[in-house]
Backbone bond lengths (Angstrom), bond angles and torsions (degrees), N, CA, C in turn:
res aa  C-N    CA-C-N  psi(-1)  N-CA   C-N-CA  omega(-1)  CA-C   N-CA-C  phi
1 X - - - 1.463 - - 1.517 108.71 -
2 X 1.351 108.80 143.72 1.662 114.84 -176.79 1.703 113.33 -86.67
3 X 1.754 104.20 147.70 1.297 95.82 172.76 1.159 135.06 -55.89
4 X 1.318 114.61 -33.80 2.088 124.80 152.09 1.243 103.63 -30.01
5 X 1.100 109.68 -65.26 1.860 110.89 -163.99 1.848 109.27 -68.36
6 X 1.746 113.07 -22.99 1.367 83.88 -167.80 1.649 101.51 -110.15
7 X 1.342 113.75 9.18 1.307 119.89 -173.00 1.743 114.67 -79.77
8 X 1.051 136.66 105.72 1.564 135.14 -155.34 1.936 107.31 -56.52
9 X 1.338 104.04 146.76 1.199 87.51 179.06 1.484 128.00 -68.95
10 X 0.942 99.43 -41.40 1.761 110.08 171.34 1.701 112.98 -33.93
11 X 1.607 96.68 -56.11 1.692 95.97 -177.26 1.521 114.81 -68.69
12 X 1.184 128.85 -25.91 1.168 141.52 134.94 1.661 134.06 -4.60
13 X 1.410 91.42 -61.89 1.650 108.11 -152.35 2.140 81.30 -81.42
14 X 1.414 105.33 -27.74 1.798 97.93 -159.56 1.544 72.58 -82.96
15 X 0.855 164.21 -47.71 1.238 137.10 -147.73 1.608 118.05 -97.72
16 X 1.185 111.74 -20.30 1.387 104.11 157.74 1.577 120.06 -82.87
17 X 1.567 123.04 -17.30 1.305 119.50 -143.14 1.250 79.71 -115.87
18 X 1.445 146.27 -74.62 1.604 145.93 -142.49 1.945 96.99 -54.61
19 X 1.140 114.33 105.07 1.919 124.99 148.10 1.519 87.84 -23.14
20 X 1.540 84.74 127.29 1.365 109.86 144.28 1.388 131.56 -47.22
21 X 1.340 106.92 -36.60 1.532 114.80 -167.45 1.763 104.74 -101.47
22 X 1.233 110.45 15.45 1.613 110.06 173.25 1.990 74.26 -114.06
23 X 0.809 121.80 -87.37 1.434 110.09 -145.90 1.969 112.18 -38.19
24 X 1.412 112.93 -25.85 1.665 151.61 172.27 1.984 77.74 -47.92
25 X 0.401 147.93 -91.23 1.810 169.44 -161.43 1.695 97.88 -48.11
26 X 1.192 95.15 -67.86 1.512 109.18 -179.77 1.612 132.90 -69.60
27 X 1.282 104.24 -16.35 1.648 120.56 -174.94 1.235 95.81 -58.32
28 X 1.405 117.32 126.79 1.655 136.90 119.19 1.059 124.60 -48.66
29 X 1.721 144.56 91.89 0.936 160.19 151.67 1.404 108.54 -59.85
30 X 1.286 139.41 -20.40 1.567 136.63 -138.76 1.656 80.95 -78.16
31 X 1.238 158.37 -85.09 0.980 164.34 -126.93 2.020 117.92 -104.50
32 X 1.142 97.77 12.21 1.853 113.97 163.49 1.238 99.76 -63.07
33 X 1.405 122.67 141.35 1.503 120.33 170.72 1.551 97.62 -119.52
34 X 1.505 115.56 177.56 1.235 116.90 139.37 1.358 129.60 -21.39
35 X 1.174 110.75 -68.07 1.647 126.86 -164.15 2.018 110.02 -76.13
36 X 1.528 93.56 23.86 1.481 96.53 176.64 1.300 89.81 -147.80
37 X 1.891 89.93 169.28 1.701 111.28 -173.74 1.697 99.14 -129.59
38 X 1.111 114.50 136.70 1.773 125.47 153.74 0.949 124.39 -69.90
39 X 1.618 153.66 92.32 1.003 122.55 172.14 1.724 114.21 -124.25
40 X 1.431 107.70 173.97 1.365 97.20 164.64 1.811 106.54 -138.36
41 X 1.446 122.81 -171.52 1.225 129.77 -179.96 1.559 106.18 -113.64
42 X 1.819 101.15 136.78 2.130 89.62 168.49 1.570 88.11 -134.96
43 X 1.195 94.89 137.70 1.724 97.93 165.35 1.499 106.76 -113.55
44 X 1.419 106.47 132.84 1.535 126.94 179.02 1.549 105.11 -114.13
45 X 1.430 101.07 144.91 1.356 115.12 -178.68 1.567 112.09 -128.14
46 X 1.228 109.09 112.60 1.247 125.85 176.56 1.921 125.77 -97.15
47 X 1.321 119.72 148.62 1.777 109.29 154.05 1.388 97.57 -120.39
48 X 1.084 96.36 141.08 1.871 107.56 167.10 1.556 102.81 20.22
49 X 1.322 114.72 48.46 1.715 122.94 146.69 1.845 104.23 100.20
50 X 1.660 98.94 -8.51 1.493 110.22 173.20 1.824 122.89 -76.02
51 X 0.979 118.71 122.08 1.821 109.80 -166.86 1.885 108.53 -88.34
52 X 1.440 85.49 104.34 1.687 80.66 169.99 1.524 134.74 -68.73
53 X 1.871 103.97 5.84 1.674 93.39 -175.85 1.663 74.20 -149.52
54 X 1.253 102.21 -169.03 1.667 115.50 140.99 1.192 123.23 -121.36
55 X 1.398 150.33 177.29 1.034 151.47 -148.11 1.458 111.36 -71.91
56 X 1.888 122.52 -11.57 1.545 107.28 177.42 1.405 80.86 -114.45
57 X 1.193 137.42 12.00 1.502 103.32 -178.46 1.711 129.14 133.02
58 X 1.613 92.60 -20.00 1.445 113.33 -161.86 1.753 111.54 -86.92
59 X 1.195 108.34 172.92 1.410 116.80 173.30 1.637 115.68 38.44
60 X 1.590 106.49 45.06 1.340 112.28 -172.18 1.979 103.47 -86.28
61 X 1.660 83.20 116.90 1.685 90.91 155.95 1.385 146.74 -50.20
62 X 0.891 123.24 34.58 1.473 128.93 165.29 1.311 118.55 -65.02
63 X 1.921 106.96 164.41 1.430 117.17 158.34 2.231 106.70 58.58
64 X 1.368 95.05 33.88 1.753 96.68 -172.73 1.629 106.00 -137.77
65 X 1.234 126.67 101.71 1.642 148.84 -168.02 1.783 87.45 -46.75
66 X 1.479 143.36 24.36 1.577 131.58 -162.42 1.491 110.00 -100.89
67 X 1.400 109.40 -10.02 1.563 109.26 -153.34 1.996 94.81 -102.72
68 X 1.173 103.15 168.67 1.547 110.98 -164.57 1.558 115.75 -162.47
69 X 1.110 115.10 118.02 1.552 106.41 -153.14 2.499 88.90 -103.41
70 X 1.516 90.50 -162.65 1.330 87.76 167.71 1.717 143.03 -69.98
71 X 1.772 74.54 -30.16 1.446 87.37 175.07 1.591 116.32 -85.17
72 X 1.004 114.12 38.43 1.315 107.08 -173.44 1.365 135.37 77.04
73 X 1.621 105.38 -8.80 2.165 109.94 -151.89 1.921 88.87 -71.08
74 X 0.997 128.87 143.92 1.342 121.85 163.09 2.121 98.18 -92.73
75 X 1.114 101.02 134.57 1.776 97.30 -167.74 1.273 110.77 -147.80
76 X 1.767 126.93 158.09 1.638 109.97 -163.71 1.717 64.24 -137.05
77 X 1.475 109.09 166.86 1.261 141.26 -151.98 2.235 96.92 -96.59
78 X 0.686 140.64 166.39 1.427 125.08 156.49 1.328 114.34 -167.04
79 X 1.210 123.39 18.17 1.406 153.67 153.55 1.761 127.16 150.78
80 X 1.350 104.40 156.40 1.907 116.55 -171.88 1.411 102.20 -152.45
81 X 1.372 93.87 140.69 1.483 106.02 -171.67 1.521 96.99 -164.41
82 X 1.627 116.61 144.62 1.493 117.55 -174.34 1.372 102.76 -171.57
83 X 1.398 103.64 144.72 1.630 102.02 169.28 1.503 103.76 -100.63
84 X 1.559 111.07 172.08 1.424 125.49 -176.23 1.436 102.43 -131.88
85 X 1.077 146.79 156.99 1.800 147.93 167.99 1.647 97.53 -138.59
86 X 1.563 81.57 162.31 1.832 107.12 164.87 1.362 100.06 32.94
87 X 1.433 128.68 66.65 1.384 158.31 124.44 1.515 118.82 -16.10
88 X 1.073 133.22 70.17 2.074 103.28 -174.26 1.810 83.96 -137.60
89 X 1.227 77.26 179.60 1.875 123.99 163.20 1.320 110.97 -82.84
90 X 1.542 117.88 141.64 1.135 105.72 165.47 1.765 109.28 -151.43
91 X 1.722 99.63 123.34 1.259 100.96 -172.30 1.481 135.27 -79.03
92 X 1.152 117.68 -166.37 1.978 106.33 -178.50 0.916 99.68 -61.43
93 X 1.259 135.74 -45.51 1.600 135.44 -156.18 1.455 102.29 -68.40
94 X 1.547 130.17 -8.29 1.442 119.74 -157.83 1.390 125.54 84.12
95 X 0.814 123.27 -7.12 1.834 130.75 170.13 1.430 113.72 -90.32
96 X 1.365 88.31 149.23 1.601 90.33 -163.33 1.834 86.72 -130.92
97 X 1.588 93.93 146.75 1.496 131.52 -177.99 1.135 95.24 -93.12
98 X 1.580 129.55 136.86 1.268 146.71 -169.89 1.185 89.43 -108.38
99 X 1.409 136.58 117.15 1.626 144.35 129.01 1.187 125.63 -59.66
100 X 1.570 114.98 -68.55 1.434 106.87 -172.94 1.947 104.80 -147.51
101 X 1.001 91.41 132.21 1.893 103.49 -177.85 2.127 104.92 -45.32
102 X 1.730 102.36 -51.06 1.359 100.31 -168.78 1.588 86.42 -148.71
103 X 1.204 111.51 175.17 1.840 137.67 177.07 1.385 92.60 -151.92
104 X 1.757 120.71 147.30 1.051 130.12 157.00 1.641 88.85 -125.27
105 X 1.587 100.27 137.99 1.570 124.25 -175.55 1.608 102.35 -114.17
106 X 1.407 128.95 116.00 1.603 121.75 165.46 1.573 86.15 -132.53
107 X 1.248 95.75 126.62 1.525 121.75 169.16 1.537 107.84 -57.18
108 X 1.660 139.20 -27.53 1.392 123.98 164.29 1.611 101.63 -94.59
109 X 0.780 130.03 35.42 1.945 116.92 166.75 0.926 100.03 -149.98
110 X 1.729 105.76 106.42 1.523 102.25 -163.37 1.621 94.87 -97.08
111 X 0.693 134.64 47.52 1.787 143.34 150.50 1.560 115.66 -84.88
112 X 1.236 101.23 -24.29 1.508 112.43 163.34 1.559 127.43 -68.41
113 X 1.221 105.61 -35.13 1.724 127.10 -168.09 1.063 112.27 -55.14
114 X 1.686 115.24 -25.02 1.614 110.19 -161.77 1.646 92.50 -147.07
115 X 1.634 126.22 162.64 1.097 136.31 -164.63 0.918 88.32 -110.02
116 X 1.898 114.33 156.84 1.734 116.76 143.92 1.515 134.56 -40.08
117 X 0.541 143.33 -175.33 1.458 144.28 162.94 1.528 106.99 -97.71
118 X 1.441 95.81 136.94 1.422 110.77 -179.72 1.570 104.93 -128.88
119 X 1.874 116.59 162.34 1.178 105.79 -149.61 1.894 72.87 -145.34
120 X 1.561 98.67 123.51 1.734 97.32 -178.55 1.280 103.82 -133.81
121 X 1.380 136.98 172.09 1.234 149.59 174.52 1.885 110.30 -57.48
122 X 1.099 106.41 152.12 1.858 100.10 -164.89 1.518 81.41 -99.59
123 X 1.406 95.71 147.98 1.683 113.58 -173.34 1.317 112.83 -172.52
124 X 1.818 102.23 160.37 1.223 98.41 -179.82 1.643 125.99 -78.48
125 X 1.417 117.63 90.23 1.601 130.09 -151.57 1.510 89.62 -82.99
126 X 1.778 128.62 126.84 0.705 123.17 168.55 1.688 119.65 -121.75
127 X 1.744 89.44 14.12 1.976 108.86 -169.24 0.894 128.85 -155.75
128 X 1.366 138.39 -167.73 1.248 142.37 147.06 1.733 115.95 -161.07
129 X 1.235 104.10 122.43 1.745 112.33 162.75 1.206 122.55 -112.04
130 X 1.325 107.74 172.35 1.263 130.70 -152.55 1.595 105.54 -166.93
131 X 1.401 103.14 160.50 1.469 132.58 147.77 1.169 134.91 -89.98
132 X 1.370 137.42 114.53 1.537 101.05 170.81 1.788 100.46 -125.67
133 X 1.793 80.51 123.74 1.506 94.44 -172.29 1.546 92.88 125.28
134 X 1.201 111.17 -151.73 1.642 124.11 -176.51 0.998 116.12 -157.77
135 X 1.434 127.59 121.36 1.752 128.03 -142.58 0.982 105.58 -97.93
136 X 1.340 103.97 150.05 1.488 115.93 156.50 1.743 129.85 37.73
137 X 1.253 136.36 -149.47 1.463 136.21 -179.39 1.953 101.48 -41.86
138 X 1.492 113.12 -22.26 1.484 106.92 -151.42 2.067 87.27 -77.28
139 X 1.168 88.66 -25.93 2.268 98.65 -171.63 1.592 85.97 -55.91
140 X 1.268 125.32 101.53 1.212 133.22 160.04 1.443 118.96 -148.07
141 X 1.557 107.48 104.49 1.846 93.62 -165.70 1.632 119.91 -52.64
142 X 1.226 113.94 149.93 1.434 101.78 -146.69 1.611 133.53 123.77
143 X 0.923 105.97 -85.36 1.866 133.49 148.11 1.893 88.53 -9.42
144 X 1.368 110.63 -93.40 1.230 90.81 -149.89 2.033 110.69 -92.82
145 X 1.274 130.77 165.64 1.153 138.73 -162.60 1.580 103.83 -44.70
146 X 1.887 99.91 131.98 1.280 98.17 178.74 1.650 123.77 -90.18
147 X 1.511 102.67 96.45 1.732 116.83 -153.34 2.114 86.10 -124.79
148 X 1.396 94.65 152.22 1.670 94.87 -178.88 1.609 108.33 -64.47
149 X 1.186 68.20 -22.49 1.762 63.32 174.00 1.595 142.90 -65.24
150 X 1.618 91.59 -49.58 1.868 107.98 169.97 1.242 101.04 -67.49
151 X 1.374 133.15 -57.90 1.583 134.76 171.27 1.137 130.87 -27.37
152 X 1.471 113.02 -63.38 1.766 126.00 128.75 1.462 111.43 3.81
153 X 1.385 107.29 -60.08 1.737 111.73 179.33 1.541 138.51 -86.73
154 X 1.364 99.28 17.81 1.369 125.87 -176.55 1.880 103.14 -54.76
155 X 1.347 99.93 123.94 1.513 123.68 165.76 1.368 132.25 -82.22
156 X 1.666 148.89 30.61 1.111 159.42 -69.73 1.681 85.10 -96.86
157 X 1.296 104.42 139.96 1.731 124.24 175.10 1.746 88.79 -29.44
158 X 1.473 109.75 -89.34 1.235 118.48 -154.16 2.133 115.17 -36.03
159 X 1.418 98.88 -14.53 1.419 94.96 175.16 1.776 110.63 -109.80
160 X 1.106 92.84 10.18 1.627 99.77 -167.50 1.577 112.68 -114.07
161 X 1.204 113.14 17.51 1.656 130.65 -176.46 1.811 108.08 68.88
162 X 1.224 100.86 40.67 2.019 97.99 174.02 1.716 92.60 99.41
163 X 1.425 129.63 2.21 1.865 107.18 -167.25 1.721 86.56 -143.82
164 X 1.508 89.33 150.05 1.563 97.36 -170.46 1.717 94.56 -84.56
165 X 1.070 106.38 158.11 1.717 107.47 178.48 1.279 123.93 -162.87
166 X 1.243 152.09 -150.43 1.269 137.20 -175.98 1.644 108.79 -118.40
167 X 1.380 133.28 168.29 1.006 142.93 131.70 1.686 120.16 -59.38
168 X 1.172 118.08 137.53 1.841 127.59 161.98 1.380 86.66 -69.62
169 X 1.669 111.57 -99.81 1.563 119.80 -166.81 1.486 138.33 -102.79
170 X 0.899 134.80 159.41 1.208 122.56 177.26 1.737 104.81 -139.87
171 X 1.451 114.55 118.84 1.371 124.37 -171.87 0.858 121.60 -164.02
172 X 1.788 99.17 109.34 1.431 115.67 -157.40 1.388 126.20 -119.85
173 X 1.593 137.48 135.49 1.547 112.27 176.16 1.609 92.63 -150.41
174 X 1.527 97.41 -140.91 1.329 114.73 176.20 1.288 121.14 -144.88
175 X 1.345 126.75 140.16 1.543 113.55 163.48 1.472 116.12 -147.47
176 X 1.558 106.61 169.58 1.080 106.12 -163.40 1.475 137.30 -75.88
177 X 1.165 121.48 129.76 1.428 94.81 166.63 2.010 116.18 -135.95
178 X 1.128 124.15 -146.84 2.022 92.01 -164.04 0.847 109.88 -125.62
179 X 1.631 120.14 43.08 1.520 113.42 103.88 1.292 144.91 -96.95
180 X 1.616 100.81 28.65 2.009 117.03 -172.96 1.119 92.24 128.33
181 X 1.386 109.88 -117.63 1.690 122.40 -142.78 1.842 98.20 -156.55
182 X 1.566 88.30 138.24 1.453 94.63 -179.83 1.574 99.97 -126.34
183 X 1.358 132.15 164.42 1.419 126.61 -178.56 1.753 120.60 -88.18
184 X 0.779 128.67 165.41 1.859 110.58 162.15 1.700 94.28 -155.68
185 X 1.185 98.00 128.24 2.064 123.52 172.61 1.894 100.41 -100.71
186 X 1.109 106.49 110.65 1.113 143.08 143.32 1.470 136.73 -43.41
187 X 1.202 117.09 14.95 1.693 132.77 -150.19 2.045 101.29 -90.82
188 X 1.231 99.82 89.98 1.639 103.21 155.81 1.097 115.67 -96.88
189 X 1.520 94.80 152.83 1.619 104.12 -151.65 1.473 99.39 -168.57
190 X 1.898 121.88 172.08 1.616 98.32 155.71 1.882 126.64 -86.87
191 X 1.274 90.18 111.75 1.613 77.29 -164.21 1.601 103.45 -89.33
192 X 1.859 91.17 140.43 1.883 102.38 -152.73 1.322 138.09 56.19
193 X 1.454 112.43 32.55 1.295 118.06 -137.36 1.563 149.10 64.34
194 X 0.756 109.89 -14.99 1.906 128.28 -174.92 1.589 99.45 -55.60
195 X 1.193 120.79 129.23 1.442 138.47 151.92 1.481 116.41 -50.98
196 X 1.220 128.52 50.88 1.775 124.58 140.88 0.913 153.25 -11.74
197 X 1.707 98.92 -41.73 1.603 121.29 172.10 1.423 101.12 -30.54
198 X 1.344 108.55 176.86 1.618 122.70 -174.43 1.704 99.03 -173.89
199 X 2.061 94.91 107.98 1.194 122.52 154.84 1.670 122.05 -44.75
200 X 1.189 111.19 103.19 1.517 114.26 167.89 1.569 126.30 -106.17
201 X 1.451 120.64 144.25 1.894 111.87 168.13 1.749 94.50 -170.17
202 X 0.729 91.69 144.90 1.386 131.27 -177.35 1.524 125.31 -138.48
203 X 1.997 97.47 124.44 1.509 87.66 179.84 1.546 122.88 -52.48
204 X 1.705 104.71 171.04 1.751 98.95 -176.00 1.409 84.45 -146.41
205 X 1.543 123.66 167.75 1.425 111.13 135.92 1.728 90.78 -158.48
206 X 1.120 105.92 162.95 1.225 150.32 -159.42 1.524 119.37 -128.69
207 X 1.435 105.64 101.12 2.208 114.75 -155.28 1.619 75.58 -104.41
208 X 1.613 81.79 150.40 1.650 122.30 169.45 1.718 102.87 -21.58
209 X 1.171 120.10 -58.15 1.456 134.77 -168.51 1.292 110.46 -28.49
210 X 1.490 104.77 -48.28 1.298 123.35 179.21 1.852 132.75 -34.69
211 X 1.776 88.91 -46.48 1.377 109.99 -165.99 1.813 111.83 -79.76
212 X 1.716 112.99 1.71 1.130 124.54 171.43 1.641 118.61 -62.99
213 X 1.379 125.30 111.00 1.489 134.34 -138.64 1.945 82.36 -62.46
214 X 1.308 134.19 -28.63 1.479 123.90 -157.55 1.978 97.85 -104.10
215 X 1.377 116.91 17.12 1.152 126.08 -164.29 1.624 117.68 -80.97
216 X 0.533 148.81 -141.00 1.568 162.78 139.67 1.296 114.39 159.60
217 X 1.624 126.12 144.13 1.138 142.85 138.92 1.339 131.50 -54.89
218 X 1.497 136.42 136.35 1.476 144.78 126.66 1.540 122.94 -56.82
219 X 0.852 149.01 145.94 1.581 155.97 143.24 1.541 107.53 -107.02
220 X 1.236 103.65 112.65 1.772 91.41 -177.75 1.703 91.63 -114.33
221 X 1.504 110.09 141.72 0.899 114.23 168.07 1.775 105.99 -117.31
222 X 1.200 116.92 149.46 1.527 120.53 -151.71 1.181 113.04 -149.10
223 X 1.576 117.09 94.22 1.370 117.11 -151.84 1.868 94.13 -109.38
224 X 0.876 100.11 146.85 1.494 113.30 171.19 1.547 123.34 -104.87
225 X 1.160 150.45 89.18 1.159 162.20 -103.45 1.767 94.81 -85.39
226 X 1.753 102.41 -57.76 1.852 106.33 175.46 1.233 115.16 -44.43
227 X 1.498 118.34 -9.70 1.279 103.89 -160.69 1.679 94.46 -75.13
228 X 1.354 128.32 -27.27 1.681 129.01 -173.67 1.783 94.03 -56.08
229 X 1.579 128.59 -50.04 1.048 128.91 -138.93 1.760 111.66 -101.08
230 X 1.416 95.89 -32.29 1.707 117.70 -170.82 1.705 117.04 -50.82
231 X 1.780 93.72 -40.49 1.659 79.87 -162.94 1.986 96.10 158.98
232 X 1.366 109.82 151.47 0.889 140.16 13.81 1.369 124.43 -61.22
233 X 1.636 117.56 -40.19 1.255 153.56 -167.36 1.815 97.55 -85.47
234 X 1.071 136.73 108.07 1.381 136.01 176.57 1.813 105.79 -89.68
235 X 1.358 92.25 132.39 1.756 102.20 -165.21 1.233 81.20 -129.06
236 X 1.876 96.39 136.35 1.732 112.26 -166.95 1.520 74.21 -151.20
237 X 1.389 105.85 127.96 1.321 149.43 -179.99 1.443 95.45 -55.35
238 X 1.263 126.23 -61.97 1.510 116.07 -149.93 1.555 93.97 -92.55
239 X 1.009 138.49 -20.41 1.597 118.48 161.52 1.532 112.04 -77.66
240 X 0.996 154.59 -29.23 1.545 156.52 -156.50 1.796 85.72 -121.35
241 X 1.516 118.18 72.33 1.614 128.49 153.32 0.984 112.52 -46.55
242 X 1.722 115.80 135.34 1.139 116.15 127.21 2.042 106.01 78.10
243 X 1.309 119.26 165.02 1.417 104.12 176.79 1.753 134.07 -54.78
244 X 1.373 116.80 162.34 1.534 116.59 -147.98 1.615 97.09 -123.02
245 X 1.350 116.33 -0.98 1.458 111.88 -152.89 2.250 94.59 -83.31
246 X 0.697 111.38 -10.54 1.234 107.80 151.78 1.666 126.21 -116.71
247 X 1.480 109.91 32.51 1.622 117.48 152.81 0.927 112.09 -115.92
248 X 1.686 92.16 125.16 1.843 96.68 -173.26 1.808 101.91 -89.74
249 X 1.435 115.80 -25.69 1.152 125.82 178.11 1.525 101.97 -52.09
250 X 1.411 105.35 -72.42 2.185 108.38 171.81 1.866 106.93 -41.75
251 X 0.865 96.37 -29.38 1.514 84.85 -172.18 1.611 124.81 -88.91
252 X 1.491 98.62 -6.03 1.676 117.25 -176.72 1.702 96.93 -101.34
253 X 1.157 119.82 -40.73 1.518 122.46 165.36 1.584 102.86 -42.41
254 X 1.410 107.95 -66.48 1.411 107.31 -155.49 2.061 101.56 -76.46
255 X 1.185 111.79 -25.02 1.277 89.19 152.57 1.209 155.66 -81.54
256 X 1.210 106.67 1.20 1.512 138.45 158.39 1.611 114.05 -56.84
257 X 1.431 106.59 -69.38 1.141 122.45 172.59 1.893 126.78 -30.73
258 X 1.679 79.77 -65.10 1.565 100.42 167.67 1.617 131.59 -38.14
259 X 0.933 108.39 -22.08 1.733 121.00 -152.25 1.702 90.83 -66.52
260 X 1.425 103.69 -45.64 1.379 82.18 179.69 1.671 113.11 -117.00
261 X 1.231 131.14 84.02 1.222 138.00 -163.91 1.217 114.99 -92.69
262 X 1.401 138.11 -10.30 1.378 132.70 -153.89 1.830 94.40 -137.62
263 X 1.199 102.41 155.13 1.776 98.16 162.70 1.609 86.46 -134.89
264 X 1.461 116.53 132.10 0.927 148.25 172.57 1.878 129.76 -69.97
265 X 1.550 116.20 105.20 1.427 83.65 179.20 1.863 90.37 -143.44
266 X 0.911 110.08 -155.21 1.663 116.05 172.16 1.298 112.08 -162.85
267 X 1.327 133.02 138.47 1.140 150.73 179.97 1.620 119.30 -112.76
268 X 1.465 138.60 139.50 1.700 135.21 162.48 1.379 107.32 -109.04
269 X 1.443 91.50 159.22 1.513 122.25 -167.99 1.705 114.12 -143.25
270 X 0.983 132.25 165.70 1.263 120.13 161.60 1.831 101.92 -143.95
271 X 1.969 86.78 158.33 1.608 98.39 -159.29 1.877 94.66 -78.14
272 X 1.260 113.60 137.03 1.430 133.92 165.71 1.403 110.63 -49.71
């Protein structure tokens, strides 16, 4: 049985749902030792090096004709939303530190943007993986906490090979073409059942600094939106119409694409 499945929803819902910056307020530090690390998660969203939010949420680019992929589409953003699973650390030895079961990311609620703080054993951290999406047998609606939100991400049986299941992403806008503007949905998912998900890790490391009991870490992960569209696989809007959740072809592109979605870095801070 999977940790999705045996992790309660309730304990769940506080760990995806509680702001960073309320628990940031609230942390008990008194009892951090050396031999532990603080950390938390920020996801940044970038286009071609442009920042669509800032780190709580603000001054998000949407709804603006500026963005431009490889293929040429000129396109404005008009909403993104995605889950992430099986979150950890992973040390030299190959073992990986469990952070968080699931994250739900929506680019307008910026309570999403950033994780709680989590408090793990100090080690030699040389990574971090992830899911993005929800793998394999575990994609079973259900599986993860029943919050409007994950529900929100419902995968309907009939596109999911006979079983209801989740969406990874959803990212949607418009762009132009000459007669105006046409829309394009972005929806990965398992289409017909098929495993889509997409294995991610990236080196990490984590300096001495860290292990200071009033310390804490950032992990920013910093996704750049072209990266779905750029390449290896170049995705051009006006051939791939209209929704994808029954193209398995669009959906093998865009997992291609994906593999490397995040650039990885970490930042310290210390608690006030």
């Amino acid at each position: 049985m999977s940790r999705i499945s045996r992790i309660g929803a309730s304990i769940l819902w506080v760990i995806v749902f509680v702001p960073a910056s309320l628990l940031l307020s609230g942390c008990d530090t008194s009892d951090a030792t050396d031999d532990q690390v603080t950390l938390s998660l920020s996801f940044l969203h970038f286009v071609s090096g442009e920042a669509l939010h800032n780190s709580v949420g603000e001054g998000l680019a949407f709804n603006d004709f500026r963005f431009a992929n490889a293929a040429g589409n000129q396109y404005e953003i008009t909403h993104m939303e995605y889950i992430v699973t099986e979150v950890a650390l992973v040390t030299a030895q190959g073992e990986r530190v469990l952070l968080t079961d699931a994250h739900y990311v929506n680019l307008t609620q910026p309570e999403t943007l950033s994780s709680p703080l989590f408090t793990v054993p100090f080690d030699d951290y040389v990574g971090i993986s992830l899911t993005f999406g929800v793998a394999g047998e575990e994609n079973v609606f259900g599986s993860l906490p029943r919050t409007t939100s994950y529900e929100g991400m419902l995968w309907p049986a009939m596109m999911g090979g006979g079983t209801e299941r989740y969406h990874y992403m959803r990212l949607e806008g418009n762009f132009v073409v000459e007669e105006g503007t046409r829309g394009f949905l972005v929806h990965t998912g398992p289409t017909g059942g098929t495993d889509f998900s997409i294995p991610f890790t990236a080196p990490l490391e984590i300096d001495d600094s860290a292990r200071a009991p009033d310390a804490f870490v950032t992990i920013n992960l910093s996704m750049d939106v072209n990266t779905w569209f750029d390449g290896p696989e170049v995705y051009d809007f006006q051939t791939v119409e209209g929704g994808i959740m029954g193209n398995p072809q669009a959906q093998e592109r865009l997992h291609a694409n994906g593999s490397s979605m995040y650039i990885v870095d970490s930042s310290y801070g210390i608690f006030d």
